[in-house]
C-alpha positions, 0 to 999 in steps of 0.5 A: 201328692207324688208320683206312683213310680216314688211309692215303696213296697206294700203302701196302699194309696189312692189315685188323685189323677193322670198326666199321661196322653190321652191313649195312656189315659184310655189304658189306664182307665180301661185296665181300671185305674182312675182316679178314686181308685185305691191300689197297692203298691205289691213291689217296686222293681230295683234298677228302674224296673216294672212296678207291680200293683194290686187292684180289686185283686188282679195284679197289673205291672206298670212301667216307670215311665207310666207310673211317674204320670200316675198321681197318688197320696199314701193312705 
């Protein structure tokens, strides 16, 4: 299990759970990512910047900060 934020460019991995406050948690959830869920890892910004991932073929741009509460394992 790691963090969202750790995962490189172009791995698919599947959501295992949210450590993130409960409005967090509310966005994630309504933007679609909870867990069971499998995502694409579309890039990973250098110099801390945004992450981008693909789900059901919309694009969504997580923060880091957000992205480090995500739990994944790489499919």
């Amino acid at each position: 299990m790691r963090a969202l934020h750790e995962i490189k460019s172009g791995k698919k991995v599947k959501i295992l759970d949210c450590n993130a406050p409960p409005g967090q948690r509310r966005r994630l959830m309504n933007l679609g990512l909870i867990p069971g869920e499998v995502i694409k890892v579309l890039r990973s910004a250098a110099f801390h910047g945004p992450i981008l991932v693909e789900l059901n073929g919309r694009e969504i741009a997580l923060g880091r900060g957000i992205a480090s509460r995500i739990l994944v394992e790489e499919i």
